[in-house]
C-alpha positions in Angstrom: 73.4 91.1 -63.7 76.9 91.5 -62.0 78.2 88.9 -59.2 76.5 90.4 -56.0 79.1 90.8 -53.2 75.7 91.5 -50.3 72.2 91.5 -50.3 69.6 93.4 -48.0 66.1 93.2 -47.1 63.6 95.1 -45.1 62.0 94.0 -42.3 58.8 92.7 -42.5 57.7 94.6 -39.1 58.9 98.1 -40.9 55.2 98.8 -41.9 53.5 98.2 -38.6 56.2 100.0 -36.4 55.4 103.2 -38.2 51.6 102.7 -37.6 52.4 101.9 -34.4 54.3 104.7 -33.6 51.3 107.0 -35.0 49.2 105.7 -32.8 51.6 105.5 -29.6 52.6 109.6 -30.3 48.6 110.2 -29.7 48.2 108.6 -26.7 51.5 109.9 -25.1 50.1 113.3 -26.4 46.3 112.8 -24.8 48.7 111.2 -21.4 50.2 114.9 -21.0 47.2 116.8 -21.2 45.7 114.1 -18.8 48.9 115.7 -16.4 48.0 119.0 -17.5 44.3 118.6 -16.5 45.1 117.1 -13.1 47.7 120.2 -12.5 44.6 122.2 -13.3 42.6 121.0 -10.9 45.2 120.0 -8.0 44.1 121.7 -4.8 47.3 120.2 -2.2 50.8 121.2 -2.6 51.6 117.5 -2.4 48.6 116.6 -5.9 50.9 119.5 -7.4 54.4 117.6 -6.5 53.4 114.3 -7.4 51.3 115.2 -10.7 54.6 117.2 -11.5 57.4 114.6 -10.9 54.7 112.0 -12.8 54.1 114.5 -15.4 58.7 115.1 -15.9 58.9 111.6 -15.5 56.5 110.9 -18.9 57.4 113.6 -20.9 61.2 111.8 -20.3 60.0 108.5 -21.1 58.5 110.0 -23.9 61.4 111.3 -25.4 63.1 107.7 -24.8 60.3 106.0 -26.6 60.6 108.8 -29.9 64.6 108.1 -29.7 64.0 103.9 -29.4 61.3 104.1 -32.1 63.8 106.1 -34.5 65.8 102.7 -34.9 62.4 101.2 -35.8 61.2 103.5 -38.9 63.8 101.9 -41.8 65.6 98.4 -40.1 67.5 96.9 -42.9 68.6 93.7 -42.6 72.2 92.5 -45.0 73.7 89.4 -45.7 77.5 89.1 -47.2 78.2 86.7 -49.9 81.8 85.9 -49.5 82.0 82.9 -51.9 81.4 85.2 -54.6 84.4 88.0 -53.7 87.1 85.9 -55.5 85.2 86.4 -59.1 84.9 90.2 -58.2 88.4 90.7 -56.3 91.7 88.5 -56.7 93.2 86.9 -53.8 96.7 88.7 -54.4 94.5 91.8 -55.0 92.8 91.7 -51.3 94.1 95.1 -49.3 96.3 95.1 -46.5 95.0 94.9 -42.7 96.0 96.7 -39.7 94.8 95.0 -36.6 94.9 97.2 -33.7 94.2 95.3 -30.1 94.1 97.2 -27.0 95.0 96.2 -23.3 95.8 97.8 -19.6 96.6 96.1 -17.3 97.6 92.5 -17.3 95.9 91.1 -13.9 92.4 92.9 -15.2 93.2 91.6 -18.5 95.2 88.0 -18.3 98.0 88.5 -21.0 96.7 84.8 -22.3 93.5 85.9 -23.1 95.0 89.0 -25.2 97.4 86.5 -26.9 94.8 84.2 -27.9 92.7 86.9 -29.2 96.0 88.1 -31.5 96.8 84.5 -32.4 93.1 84.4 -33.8 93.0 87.3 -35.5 96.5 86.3 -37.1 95.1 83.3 -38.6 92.9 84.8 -40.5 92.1 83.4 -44.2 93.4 86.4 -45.4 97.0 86.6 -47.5 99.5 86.9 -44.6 102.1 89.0 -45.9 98.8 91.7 -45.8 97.6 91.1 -41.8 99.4 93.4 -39.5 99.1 93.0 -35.3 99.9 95.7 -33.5 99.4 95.4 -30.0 99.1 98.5 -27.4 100.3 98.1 -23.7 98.9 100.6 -22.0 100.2 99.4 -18.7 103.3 99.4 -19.8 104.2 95.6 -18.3 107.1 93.6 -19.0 104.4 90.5 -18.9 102.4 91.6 -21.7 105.4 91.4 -23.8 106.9 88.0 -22.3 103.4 86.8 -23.3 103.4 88.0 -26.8 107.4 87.2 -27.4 105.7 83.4 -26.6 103.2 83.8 -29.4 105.3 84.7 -31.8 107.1 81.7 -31.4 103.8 79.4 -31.1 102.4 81.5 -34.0 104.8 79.6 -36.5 103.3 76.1 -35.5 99.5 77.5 -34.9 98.9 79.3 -38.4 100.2 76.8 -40.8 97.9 73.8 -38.7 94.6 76.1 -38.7 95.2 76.8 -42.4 96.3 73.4 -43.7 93.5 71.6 -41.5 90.9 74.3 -42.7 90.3 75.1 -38.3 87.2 77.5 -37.8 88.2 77.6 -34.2 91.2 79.1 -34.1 91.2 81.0 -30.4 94.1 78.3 -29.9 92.1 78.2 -25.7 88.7 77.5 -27.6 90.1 75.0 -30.0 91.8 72.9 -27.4 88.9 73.2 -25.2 86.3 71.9 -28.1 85.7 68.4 -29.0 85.3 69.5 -32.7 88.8 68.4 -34.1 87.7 67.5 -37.6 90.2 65.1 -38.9 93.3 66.4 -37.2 94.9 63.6 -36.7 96.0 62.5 -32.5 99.5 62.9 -32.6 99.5 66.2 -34.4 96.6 67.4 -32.3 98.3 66.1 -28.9 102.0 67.7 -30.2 100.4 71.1 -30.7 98.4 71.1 -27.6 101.5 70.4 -25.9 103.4 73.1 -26.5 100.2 75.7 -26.2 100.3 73.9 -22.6 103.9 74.9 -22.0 103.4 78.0 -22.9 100.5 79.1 -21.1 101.9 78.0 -18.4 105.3 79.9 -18.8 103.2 83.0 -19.1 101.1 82.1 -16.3 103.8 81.6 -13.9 105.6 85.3 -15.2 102.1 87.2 -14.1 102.5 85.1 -11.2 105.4 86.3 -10.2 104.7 89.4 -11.4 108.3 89.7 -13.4 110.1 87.9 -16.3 112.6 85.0 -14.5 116.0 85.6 -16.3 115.4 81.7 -17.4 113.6 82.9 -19.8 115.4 85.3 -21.4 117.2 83.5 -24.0 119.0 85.8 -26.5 120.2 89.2 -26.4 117.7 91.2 -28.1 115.3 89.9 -25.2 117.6 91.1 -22.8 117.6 94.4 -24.2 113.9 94.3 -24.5 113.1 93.3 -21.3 116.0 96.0 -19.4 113.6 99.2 -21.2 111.1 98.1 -18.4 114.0 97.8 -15.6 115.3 101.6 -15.8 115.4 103.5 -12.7 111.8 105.4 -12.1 110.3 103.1 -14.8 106.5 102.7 -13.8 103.0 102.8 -15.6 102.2 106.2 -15.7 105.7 107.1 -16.2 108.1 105.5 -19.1 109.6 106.1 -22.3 108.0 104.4 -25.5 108.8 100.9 -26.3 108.2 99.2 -30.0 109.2 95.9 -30.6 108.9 94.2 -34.2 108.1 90.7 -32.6 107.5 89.1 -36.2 108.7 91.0 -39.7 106.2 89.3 -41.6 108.5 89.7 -45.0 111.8 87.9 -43.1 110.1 85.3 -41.1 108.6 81.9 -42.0 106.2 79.6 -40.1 107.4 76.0 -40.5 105.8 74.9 -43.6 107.3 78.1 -45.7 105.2 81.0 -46.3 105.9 84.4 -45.2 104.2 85.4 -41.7 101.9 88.3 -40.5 103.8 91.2 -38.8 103.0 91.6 -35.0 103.9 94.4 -33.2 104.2 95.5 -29.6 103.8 98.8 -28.8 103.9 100.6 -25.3 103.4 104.4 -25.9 105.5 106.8 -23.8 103.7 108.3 -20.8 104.4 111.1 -18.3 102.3 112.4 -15.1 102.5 115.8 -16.8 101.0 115.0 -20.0 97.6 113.8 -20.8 97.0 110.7 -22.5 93.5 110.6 -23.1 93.1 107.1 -21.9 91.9 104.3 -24.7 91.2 107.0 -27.6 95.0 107.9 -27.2 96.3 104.9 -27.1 94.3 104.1 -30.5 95.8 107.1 -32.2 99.1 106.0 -31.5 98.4 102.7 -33.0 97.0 105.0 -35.8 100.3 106.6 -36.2 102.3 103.8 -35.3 100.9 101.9 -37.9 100.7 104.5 -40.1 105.0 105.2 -40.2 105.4 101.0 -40.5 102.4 99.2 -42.5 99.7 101.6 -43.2 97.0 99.8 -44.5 94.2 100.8 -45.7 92.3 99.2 -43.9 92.3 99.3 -40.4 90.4 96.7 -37.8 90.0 97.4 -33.9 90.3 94.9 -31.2 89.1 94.6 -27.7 91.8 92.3 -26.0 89.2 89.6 -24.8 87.1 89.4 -27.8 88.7 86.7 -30.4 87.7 86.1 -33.9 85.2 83.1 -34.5 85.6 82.7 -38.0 88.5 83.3 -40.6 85.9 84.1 -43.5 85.4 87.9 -41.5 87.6 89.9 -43.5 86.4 88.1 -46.9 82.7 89.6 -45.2 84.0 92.9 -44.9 85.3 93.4 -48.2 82.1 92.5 -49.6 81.2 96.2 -48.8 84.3 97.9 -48.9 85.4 95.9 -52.4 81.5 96.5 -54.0 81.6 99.4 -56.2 77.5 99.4 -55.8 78.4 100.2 -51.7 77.8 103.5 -50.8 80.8 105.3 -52.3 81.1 107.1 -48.7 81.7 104.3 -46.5 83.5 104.5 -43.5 83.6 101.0 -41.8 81.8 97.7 -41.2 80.5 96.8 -37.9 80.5 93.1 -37.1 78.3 93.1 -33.7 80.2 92.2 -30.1 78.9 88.7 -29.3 79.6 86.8 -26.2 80.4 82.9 -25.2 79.5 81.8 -21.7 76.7 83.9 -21.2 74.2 81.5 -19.2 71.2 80.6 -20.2 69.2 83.6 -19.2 71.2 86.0 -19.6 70.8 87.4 -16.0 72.8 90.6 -16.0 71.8 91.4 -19.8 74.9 90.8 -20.7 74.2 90.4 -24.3 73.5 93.9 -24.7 71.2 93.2 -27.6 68.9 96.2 -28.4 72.6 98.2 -28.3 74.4 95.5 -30.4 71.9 93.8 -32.7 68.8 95.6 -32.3 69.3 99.2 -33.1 72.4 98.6 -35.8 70.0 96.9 -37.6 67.8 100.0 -37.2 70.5 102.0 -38.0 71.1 100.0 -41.0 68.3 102.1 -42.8 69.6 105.1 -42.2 73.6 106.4 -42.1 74.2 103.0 -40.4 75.4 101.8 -37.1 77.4 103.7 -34.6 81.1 102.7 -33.8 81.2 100.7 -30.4 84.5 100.2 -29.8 84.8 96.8 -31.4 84.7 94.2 -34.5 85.1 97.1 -36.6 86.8 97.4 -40.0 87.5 101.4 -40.6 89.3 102.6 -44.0 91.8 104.4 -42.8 91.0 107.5 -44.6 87.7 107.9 -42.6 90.0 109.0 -39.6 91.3 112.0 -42.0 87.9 114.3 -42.6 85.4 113.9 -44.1 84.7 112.1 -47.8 85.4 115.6 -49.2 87.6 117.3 -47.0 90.5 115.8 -46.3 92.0 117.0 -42.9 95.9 116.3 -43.9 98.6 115.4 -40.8 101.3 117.2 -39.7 103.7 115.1 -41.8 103.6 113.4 -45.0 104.1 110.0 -43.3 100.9 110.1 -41.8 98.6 110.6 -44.6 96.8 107.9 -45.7 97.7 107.5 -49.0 101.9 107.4 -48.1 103.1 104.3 -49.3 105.8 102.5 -47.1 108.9 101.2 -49.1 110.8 100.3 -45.8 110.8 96.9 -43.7 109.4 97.2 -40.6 112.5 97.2 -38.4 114.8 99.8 -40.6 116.2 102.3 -38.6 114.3 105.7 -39.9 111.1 103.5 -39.5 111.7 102.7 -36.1 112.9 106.6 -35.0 110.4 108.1 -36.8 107.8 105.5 -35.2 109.4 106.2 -31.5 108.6 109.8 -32.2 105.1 109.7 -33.5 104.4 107.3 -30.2 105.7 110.3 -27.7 103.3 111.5 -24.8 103.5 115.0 -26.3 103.1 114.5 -29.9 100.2 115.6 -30.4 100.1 118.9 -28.6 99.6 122.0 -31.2 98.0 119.3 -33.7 94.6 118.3 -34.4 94.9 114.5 -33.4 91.4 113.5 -31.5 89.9 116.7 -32.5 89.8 116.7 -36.4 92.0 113.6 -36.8 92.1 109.9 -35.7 89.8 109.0 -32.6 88.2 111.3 -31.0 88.9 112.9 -27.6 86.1 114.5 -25.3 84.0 111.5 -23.7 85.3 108.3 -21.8 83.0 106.8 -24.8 85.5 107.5 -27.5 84.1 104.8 -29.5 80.8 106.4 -29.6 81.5 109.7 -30.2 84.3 108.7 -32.9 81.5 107.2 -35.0 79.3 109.9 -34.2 81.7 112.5 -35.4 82.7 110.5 -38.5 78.9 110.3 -39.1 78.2 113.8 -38.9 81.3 114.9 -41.2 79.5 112.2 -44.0 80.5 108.7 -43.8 78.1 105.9 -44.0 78.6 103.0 -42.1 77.1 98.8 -42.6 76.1 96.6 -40.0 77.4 93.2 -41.2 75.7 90.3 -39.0 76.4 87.0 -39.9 74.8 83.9 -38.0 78.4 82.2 -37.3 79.5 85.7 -34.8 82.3 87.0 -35.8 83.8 88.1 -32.9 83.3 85.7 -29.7 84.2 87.5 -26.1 83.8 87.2 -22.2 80.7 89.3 -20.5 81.1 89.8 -16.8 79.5 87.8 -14.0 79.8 89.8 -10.9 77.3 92.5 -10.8 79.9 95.4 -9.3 81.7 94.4 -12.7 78.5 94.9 -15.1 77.4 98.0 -13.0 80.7 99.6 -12.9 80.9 99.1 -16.9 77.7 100.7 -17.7 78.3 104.0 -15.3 81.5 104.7 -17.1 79.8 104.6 -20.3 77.1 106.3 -18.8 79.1 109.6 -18.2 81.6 109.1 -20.9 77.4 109.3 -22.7 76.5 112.4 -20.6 79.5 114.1 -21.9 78.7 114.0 -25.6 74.8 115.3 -24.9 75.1 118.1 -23.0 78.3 119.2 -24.9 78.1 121.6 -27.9 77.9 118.6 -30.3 74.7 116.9 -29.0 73.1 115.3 -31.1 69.5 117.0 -30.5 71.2 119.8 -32.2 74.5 119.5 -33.8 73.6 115.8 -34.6 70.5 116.6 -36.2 71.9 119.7 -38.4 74.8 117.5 -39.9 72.8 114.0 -40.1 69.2 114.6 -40.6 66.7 114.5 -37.7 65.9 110.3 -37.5 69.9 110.0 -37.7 70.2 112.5 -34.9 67.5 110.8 -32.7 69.6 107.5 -33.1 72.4 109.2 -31.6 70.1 111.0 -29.1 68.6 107.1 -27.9 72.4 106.2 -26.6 73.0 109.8 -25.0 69.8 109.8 -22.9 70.8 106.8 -21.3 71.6 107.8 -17.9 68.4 110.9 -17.8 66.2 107.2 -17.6 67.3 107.3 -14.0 65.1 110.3 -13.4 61.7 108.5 -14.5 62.9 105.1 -12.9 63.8 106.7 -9.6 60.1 108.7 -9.6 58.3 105.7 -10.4 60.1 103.0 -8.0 59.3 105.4 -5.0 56.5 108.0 -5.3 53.6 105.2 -6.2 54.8 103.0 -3.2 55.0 105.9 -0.8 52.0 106.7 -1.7 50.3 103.6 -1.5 52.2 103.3 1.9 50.0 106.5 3.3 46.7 105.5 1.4 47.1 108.3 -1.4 45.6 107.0 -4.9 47.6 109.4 -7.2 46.3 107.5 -10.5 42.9 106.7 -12.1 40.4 104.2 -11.2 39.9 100.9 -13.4 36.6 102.2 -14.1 37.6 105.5 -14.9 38.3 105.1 -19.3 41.9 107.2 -18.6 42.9 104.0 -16.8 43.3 102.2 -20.0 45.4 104.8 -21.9 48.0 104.5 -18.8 47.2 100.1 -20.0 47.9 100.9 -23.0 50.7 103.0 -23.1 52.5 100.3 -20.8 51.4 97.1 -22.2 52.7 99.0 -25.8 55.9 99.3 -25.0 56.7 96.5 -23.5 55.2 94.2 -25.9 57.1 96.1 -29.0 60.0 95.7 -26.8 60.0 92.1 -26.6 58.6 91.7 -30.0 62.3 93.5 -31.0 63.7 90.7 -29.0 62.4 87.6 -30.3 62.0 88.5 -34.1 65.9 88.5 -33.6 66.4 85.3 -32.0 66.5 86.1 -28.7 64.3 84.1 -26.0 61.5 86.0 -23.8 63.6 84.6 -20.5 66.4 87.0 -21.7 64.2 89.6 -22.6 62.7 89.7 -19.0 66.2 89.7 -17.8 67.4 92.7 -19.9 64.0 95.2 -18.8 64.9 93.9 -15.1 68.4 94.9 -15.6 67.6 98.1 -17.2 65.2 98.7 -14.4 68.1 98.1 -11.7 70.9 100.1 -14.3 68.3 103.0 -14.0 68.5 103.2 -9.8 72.0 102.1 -10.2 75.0 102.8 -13.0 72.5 105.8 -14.8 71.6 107.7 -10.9 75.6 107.1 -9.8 77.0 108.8 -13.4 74.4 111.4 -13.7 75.2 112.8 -9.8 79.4 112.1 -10.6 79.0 113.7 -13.6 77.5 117.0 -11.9 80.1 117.1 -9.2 82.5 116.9 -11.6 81.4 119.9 -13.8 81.1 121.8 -10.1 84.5 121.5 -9.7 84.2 118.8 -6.5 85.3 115.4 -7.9 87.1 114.0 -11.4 86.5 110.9 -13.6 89.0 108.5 -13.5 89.2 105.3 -15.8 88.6 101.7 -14.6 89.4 99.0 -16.5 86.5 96.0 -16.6 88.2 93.1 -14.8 88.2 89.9 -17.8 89.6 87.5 -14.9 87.2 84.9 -13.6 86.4 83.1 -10.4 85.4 79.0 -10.7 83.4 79.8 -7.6 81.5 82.9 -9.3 81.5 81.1 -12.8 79.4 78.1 -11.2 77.1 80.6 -9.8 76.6 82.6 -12.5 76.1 79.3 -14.8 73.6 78.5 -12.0 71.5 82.0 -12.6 72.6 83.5 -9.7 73.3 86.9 -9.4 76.7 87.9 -7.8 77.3 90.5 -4.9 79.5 89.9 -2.9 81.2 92.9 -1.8 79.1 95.9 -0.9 79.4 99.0 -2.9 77.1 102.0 -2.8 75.9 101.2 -6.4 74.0 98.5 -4.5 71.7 100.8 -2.3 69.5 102.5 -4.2 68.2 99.3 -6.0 68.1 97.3 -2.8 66.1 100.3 -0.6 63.5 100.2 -4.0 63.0 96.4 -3.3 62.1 97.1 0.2 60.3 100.0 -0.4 57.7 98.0 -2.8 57.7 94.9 -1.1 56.6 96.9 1.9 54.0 98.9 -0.3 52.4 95.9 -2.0 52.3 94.5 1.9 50.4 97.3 3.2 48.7 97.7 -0.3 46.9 94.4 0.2 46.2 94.8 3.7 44.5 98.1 2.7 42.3 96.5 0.2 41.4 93.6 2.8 40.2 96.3 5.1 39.0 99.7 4.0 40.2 100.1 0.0 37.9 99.4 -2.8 40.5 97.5 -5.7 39.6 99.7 -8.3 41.1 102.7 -6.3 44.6 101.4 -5.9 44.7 98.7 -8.5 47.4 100.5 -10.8 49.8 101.8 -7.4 49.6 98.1 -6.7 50.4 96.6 -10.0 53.5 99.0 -9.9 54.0 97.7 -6.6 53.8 94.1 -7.8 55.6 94.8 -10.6 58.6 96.0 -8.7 58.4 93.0 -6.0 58.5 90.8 -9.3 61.1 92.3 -10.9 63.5 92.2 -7.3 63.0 88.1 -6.8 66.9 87.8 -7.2 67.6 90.6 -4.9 65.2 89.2 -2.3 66.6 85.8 -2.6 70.5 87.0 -2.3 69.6 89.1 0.8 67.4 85.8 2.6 67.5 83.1 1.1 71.3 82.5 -0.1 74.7 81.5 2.0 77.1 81.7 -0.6 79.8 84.3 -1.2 77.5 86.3 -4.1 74.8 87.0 -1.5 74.4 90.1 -0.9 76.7 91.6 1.8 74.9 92.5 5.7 76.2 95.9 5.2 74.3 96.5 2.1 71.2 95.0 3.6 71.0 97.2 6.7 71.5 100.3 4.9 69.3 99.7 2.3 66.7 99.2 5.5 67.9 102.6 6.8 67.3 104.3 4.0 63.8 102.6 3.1 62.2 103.7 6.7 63.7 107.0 6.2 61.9 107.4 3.2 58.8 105.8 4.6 59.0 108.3 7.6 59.9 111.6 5.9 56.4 110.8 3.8 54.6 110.3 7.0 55.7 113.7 8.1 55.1 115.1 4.4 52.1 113.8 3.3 
């Protein structure tokens, strides 16, 4: 028997999910002719409403359940074995790396946390004259080059000590910040430390300041540099392409000897009149960029705040792409997005784990995980057509099989890389269509996979229990709901375009493989049965209306059933996983609050944009962070703050049940026998449970998180128009 390069496994829970799901697909069946029957016999036009939105409200949650269980049929669980790639593959033999790392704005996204996510990723254990960095400004900011000019001079000092000293750690902010020094020894440590100080600092005070003091410009290729971004008319949205070779990896040394990794900065040009297709376009420049100057053939993408947490990753990576027993169409490696800082409980559902962990490992079974935007190594020839139909560039420099025999920095690489990087390259071509990343959704991650997937690559979930990629999840709620409704409709564009993945998805990948695809889509439609189900029982209760059966009648425990079912199974995907049932309760809450919230808000922008009355703009996540907010969110708290609209819908539910289990209980006190209302009332308690944090940061908090008087009072507004427009209606 050979030297294995990964192992897999099926999960033990693979037979009973399929029973399970058997048996669940019956009693979802018997709960829509239970609708059906009651539409029968409804005598009111308000018995025909509500059996009607309850009856579209199931048959969606039905769908969602078939698409959730599709991850559940064939989970596959793998395991890497890196010590054993050296007897397979040769160190000098290891392909080279293109790192592409993408950020847009430097007081969103603090030019220090990019540069310690590049400085980690340089340090990889990985043969340096192979690792390329290529680094996209898409803000186009003189401090976002200041910062990385400052690495590349740290970088000399930082890679020799992490490799010598054998450093895990090497996020150069996380080292210094741990207590696990190994045997570094004081002086060394304290030195090094010193001059990461100084030059955090020096960046620091540039953002500041918001330009590049001419104290710090200390040679005259900085000079030139630095006067691109000083040019009359120069601004974001509007400037010329800049590349600058900050390291040639083959001409520069760190201080011990060996050769460095290249590092590249790259600001592509942009003009108002020409569309740049936000974060997909800036990756296909890298694409192309990288393409004219390195092209490896392997090509790993970034996010600018999520650093590498262990050297060994690439060594894990080529355990599939080196394995002649991997699938001979694989298209990349997914390592999953994995957070530090996240507090105990996760409160926001931060983790994201049934997207991350969960379903990849779902996926795993099947044509494998779906590209989400980071911790992913691609070969390079995936982004060319399919395994058997190569979709060749426009030039021969592009293709992935040209072989570079220039440095970096000769003259017809750097022209011919200036002219690959223009804003109107790519008009007439197929770049984002049929090549490179793909345009058409704000989730170009997503629907790059997806495409890849449908044209016949395969794709491995790689999941190692040291993460390999550490980053920062955000603590204000305005930032986690603003994140989730621009993937939301970025989601909303790719299912109701022509390549949905009920139908185009399922012709090209098989049905199961389809349905995968179809569970992320149908995200924001949940805010249909969410919405129906946070009102119309409360309402209901509110004016004394029992609208489902009695405990004694025997269809009360299929609607038992059916709820204890899924939630159980959901929780059970949790924990077998290592997650904690705290978080798990956090992460349905959230997706309770995401459905009256992100999902409602993109499913009506994305309607009034395809009428013609608004457009989708991009926002970029902010990654900077508050001591005041950090403490709270350490504390469990959940963060306000500031009102936004996003905030309403959620808040007027709370009310709404809070005010429905109130009456509710009075009712049963009085004149209601239990049985009757029991289920309204559970629903009602259910939602009152699920809003503790929202009732405690509209009474019971002070702080600055609570949440704001303006939000409360309209949130009131709203619940007693509600209340009263039933009273009229029912």
């Amino acid at each position: 028997m050979g030297t294995l390069l990964h192992t897999y496994k099926h999960m033990p829970c693979t037979t009973f999910n399929r029973v399970f799901a058997f048996i669940y697909t019956c009693a979802i069946l018997t709960l829509i002719y239970h609708h059906l029957l009651t539409l029968r016999h409804s005598t009111t036009i308000i018995s025909v409403a509500t059996t009607t939105s309850l009856l579209i409200s199931d048959l969606i949650l039905a769908f969602a359940w078939a698409a959730t269980t599709s991850v559940r049929i064939r989970p596959i669980l793998r395991k890497a074995c890196p010590e054993n790639l050296e007897k397979v593959i040769k160190t000098k033999d290891f392909p080279h790396i293109d790192i592409f790392i993408c950020t847009a704005d430097p007081y969103k996204e603090p030019p220090m946390n990019v540069v310690n996510t590049a400085l980690s990723l340089m340090a990889y254990d990985h043969p340096p004259e192979k690792l390329s960095v290529y680094v996209s400004d898409d803000g186009g900011s003189e401090l976002t080059l200041f910062a990385f000019m400052e690495a590349a001079k740290f970088a000399k000092i930082w890679l020799p000590f992490c490799r010598e000293n054998n450093i895990m750690d090497r996020c150069p902010e996380v080292y210094f910040s741990s207590n696990h020094h190994g045997s570094v020894k004081l002086e060394i440590l304290e030195e090094i430390k010193t001059m990461y100080e100084s030059m955090k600092i020096r960046v620091e005070n540039v953002v500041e300041r918001g330009e590049v003091c001419p104290h710090y410009i200390t040679n005259e290729s900085q000079h030139q540099a630095f006067n691109k971004f000083r040019k009359p008319g120069f601004t974001r949205a509007n400037h010329p392409t800049i590349i600058q070779v900050l390291i040639e990896g083959a001409k520069e040394q760190d201080n011990i000897g060996p050769v460095m990794p290249n590092l590249v900065y790259l600001s592509r040009e942009k003009k108002q009149t020409s569309r740049h297709n936000f974060k997909a376009g800036a990756l296909n420049c890298l694409l192309r960029v990288s393409s004219i100057m390195t092209n490896a053939p392997i090509v790993l993408t970034q996010d600018c705040d999520m650093y590498s947490n262990d050297p060994q990753t690439p060594k894990m990576a080529l355990c599939y792409i080196s394995d002649p027993l991997a699938q001979p169409n694989l298209g990349y490696v997914q390592f999953p997005q994995r957070y530090h800082g996240v507090n105990k409980n996760d409160i926001y559902g931060g983790e994201f784990l049934r997207l991350l962990v969960i379903n990849p490992v779902g996926d795993n079974g099947l044509q494998g995980p779906h590209y989400v935007g980071t911790g992913y190594f691609f070969l390079r020839r995936a982004f060319f057509g399919g395994p058997m139909s190569v979709v060749l560039p426009e030039i021969q420099e592009l293709r992935p099989d040209h072989v570079v025999e220039k440095p970096l920095t000769a003259q017809p690489i750097i022209e011919l890389a200036h002219h690959v990087a223009r804003c109107d390259y790519e008009n007439n071509t197929k770049w984002g269509f049929q090549l490179g990343f793909r345009y058409g959704s704000l989730v170009e991650d997503y629907f790059t996979g997806y495409k890849m997937h449908c044209e016949g690559w395969e794709s491995i979930f790689c999941n190692p229990s040291r993460p390999a990629f550490l980053g920062d999840v955000p603590i204000t709620f305005i930032d986690a709901v603003s994140q989730t409704k621009r993937w939301a409709i970025g989601l909303l564009e790719v299912f109701f375009s022509k390549h949905t993945p009920l139908i185009f998805g399922t012709q090209h990948m098989g049905f199961l493989a389809g349905l995968c695809y179809a569970h992320n889509t149908f995200w924001p439609i949940w805010s249909i049965p969410i919405t129906i189900y946070s009102f119309i029982p409360q309402i209901a209760l509110l004016k004394g209306l029992c609208i489902f059966p009695k405990v004694t009648d025997p269809w009360f425990l299929l609607y038992v059933f059916l709820f204890l079912g899924a939630y159980m199974q959901d929780c059970y995907d949790f924990v077998i996983l290592g997650s904690t049932y705290k978080k798990w309760w956090n992460d349905q809450r959230m997706w309770l609050i995401k459905g009256l919230s992100p999902f409602l808000f993109a499913f009506v922008e994305y309607t009034i944009k395809h009428l013609g009355i608004a457009t989708q703009g991009f926002n970029v996540t902010s990654k900077v962070q508050d001591d005041e907010q950090s403490k709270r969110y350490e504390q469990g708290l959940m963060e306000f703050g500031v009102h936004s609209p996003m905030f309403v819908p959620f808040t007027t539910a709370s009310i709404v049940n809070l005010l429905a289990l109130i009456i509710g209980i009075i009712r049963i006190l009085t004149l209601w026998s239990f049985e009757t209302s029991f289920l309204q009332l559970f629903m009602a308690s259910f939602g009152v449970l699920n809003s503790w944090p929202i009732y405690e940061a509209m009474v019971m908090r002070s702080d600055k998180g609570r949440m704001p008087t303006k939000t409360i009072v309209i949130s009131f507004c709203w619940a007693f128009v509600l209340c009263g427009a039933a009273s009229l209606i029912l």
